[in-house]
N, C-alpha and C positions, 0 to 999 in steps of 0.2 A: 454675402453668403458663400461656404465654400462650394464647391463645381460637386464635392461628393455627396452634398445634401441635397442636391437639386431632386424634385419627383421624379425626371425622367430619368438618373441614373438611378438613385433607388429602387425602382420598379425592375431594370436592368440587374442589379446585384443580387436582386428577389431572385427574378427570373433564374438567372446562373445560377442561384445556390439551393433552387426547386431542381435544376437537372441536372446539377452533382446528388443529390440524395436518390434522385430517382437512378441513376447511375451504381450509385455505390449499394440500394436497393438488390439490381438486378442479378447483381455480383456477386454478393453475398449471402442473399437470404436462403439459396440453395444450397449452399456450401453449410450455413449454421442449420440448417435446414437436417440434413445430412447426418452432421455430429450431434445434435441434440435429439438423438434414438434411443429408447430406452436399450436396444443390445449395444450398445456405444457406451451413452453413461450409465454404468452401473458398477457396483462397489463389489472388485475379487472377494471371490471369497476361498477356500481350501480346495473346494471342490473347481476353481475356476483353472481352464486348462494355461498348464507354466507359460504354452506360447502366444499366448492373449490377454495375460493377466495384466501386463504392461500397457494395452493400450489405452488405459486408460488415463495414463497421463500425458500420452500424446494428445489425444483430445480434450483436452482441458489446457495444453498448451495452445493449441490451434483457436478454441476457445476464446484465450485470455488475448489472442494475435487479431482477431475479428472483435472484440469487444474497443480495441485502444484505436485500432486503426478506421472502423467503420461504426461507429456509437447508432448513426440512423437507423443503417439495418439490425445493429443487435437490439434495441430498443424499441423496432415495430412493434405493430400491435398483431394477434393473433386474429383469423379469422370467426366473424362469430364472439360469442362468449369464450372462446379459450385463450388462452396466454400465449404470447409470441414466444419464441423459440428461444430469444436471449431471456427471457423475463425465468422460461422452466430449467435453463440453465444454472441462471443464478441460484435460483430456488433450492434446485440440486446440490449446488456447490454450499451452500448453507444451512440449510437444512438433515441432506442427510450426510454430507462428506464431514462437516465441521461438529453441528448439533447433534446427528445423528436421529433425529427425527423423522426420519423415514428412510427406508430402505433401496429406493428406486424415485426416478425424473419424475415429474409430474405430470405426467406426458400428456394427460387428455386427445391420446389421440385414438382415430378410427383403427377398427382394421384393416380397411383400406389402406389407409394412410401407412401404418407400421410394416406391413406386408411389401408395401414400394421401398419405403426405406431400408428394408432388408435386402429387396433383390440389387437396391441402391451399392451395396458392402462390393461388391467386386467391378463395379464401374468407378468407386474410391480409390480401391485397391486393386487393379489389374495387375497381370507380370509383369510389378516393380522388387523384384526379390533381392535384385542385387542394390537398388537404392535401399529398399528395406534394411538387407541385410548390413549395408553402412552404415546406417542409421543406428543399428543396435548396435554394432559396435562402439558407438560414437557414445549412446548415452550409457554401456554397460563400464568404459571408462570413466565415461564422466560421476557416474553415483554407483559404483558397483556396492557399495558398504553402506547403503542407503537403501530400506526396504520401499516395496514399489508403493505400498501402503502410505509411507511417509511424503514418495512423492508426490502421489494421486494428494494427498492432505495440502502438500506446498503449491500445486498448481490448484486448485479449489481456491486458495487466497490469491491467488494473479487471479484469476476470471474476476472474486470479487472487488479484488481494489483495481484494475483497469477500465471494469465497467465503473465503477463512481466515478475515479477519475476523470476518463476520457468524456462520461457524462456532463459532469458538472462544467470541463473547460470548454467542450463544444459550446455545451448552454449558454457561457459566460460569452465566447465568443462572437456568435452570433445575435445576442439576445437582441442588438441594438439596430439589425438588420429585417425596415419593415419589410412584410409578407413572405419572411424566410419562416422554414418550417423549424417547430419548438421542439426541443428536448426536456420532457419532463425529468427532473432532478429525483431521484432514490428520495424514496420517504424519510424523514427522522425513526419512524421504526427501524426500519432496514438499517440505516447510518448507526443508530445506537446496538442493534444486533452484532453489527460488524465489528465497531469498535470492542465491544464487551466481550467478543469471540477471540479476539486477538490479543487483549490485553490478557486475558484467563491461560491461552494457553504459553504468555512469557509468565505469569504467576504460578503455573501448576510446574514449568521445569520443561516444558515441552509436550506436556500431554493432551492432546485437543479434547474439546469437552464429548465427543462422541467417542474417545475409549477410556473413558473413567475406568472403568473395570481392566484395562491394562492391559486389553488383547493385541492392541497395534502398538509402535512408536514404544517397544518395550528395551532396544538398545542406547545406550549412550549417544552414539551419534545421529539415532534418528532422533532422538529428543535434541539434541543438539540442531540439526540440521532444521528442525521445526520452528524451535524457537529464534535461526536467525530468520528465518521469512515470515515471522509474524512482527519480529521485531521491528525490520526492514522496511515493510509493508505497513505499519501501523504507524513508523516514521513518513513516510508517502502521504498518508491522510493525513498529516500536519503540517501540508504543504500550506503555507498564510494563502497563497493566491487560492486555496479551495474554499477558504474562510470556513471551516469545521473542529477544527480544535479547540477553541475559544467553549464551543457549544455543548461537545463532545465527549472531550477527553479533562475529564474532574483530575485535581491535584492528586489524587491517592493513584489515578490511572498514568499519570504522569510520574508518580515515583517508579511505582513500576516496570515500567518503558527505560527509566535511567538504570535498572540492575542489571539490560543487559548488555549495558556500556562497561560493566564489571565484572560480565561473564567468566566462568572459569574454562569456558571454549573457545581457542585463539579463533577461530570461524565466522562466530555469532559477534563477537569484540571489534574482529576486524572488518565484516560487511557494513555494521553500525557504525564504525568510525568515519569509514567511508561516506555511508548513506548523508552522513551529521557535515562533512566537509561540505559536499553538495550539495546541501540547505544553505549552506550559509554563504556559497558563491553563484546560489540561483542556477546551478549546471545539472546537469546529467538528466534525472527527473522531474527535477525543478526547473528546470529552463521556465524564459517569459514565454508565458502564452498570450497574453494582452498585451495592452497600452503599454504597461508599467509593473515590474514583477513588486512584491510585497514583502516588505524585509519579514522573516520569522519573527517570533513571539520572542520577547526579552526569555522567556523562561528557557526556550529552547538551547538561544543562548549561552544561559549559564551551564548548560549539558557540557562544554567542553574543558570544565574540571574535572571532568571522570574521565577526560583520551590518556592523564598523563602518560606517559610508561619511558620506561627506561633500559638498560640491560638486560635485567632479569625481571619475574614478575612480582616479587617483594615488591618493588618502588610502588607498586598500586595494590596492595593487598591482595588477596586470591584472583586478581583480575588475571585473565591469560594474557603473555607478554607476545604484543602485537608489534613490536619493535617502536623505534624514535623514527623512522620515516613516515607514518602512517600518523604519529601522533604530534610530528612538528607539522605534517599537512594540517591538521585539526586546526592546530595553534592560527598557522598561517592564514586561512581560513576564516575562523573566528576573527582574526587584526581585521579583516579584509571586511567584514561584514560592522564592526564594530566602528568603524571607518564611515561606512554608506551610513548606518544611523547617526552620527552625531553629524553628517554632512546635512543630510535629511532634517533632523534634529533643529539645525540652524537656520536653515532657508525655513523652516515655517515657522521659527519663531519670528524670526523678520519680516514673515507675510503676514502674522497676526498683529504682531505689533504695528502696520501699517493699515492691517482695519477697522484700531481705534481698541478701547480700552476692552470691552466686552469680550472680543475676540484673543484678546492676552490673556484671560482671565481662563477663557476657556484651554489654551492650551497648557493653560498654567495649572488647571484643576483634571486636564483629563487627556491631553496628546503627549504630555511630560514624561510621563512615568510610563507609556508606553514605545517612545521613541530614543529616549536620555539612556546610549548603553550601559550606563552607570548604576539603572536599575535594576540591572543581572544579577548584581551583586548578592541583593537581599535571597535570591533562587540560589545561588550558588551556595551562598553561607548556609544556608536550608536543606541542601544535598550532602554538604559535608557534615551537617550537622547528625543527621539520621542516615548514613549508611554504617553498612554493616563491616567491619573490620575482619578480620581472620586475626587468628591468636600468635601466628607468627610477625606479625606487624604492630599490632595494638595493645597484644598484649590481654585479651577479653577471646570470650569466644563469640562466636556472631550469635547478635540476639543478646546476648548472657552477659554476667555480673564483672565485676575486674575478677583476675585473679586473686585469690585470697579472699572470697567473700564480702568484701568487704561496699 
């Protein structure tokens, strides 16, 4: 038996991983505490003053920073019947930021309560004016041609795909560790909300489903700018080690997720190229969180027919031309991942085969076709089959008939 399953370390690993949470508890939950104020999150509006309309994607940054790095605390439970602080965050971030289904946090709080949090604002923010004031400098560079609207919309998706995230990998991590404290996993409501949010708003062009009516997210570049963070983001959840895509994301949601690998904005093309590299080398995002990272879905896979590009952006129809650097990474990437499955591939057919016929039979009817890179193909043939061409390339118009009616 090994030395790490013995009861008395166990008990020990318990213990330890009881006063890390109560630790990262005490740390945190005044801080999310804090940001989770209805004068805090709540959605500018015209009348909201120019030098505060921003804040609120600061705290939805800070937000998405406490949800990835401390899952315990933002996952508490509320006192009482009300909802912990991360749970009316998300709610917010979902409901009214993306859905638009309400107007304001769920707050359920006293007036007591709201009243502290308010005197709370200047022990937040004391005379920090010159850190402040770099700060703005810093992000009116970084998105000056980005309404704040759009940002407040982009950091709504970091809060909710960091807390699934960091949820689901804590959970995984720990799960096997007796009398460590649990993480409950996001509902399959929640999960199918999120996904359905995110795939609609790369289907609408950028328009989140809370400004149907076309009041926000009305520039090119903030539709632009939207559509790569849900693109991005909605890549994230089809990390295999979260095992949610399978369950998730339906073929018709998966086509759609591929048009913005054909973007006509180099931005959303080249964030995507990127995110699709690092799926398929287990980096950046996807790093191992376990035992053993999980190769992506063969479908995914085939996603890296649509990085081609070349000089210019004819070589891939309306796609924006994100240069041969970005797209022989893809390539290289893909070898590399293509590589691990049929290594992968190998050793278990050799393990099956050595546990007698039954066990060949099964890899032969059902580990085959999800391991044998070879089964990309049929995904790949399927995307080139049904995308949309532009009429300087194809010669058709997208969607439309050849030329000539015919």
């Amino acid at each position: 038996q090994s030395p790490l399953s013995t009861p008395g370390r166990g008990s020990a690993s318990a213990a330890s991983m009881a006063s890390r949470v109560r630790k990262e508890k005490k740390e945190f939950e005044p801080l999310l505490k804090a940001l989770v104020n209805p004068s805090r999150l709540a959605i500018p509006d015209d009348s909201t003053n120019p030098k505060t309309r921003g804040r609120i994607v600061s705290v939805l940054s800070a937000v998405a920073a406490i949800a990835e790095c401390a899952p315990y605390a933002f996952n508490a439970k509320g006192e009482g019947q009300k909802l912990g602080w991360g749970r009316r965050a998300v709610e917010f971030c979902l409901d009214s930021v993306l859905l638009g289904k309400n107007t304001r946090v769920n707050a359920s709080m006293t007036m007591e309560e709201e009243s502290s949090e308010e005197d709370g604002d200047e022990e937040l923010s004391p005379s920090k004016k010159g850190r402040s004031s770099k700060n703005a400098k810093a992000k009116k560079g970084k998105g000056d041609d980005v309404s704040v609207h759009c940002q407040m919309l982009c950091g709504a998706i970091e809060v909710l795909v960091s807390h699934i995230r960091s949820t689901i990998v804590n959970g995984q991590r720990h799960s096997e560790e007796s009398g460590a404290p649990k993480l409950k996993a996001p509902s399959p409501d929640h999960l199918q909300e999120v996904f359905n949010a995110l795939v609609q708003i790369i289907e609408d062009g950028g328009v989140p489903p809370s400004s149907v009516n076309g009041r926000y997210c009305k520039t090119s570049k903030d539709r632009a700018e939207l559509r790569r963070s849900a693109s991005v983001n909605l890549l994230r959840l089809c990390d295999a080690n979260l095992r949610l895509e399978a369950t998730y994301l339906t073929p018709r949601m998966w086509h759609v997720l591929s048009t913005a690998l054909l973007d006509s904005e180099k931005p959303v093309r080249a964030s995507l190229v990127e995110e699709l590299s690092a799926m398929y080398t287990s980096s950046g995002k996807f790093r191992n969180h376990g035992s053993a990272a999980l190769a992506p879905s063969l479908r995914f896979v085939s996603l890296v027919t649509l990085c081609t590009d070349g000089d210019h952006s004819a070589s891939n129809a309306g796609a924006a031309n994100v240069g041969q650097r970005l797209s022989n990474r893809a390539k290289s990437s893909a070898s590399q991942c293509i590589h691990n499955l049929r290594t992968t591939c190998q050793t278990a057919r050799a393990q099956c085969r050595l546990e007698g016929r039954s066990s060949e039979r099964n890899f032969e009817n059902q580990w085959k076709r999800r391991l044998m890179p070879e089964y990309c193909v049929p995904y790949a043939l399927h995307l080139l089959a049904y995308r949309e061409e532009t009429a300087s390339v194809a010669g058709t118009l997208a969607g439309g008939d050849d030329l000539g009616g015919e």
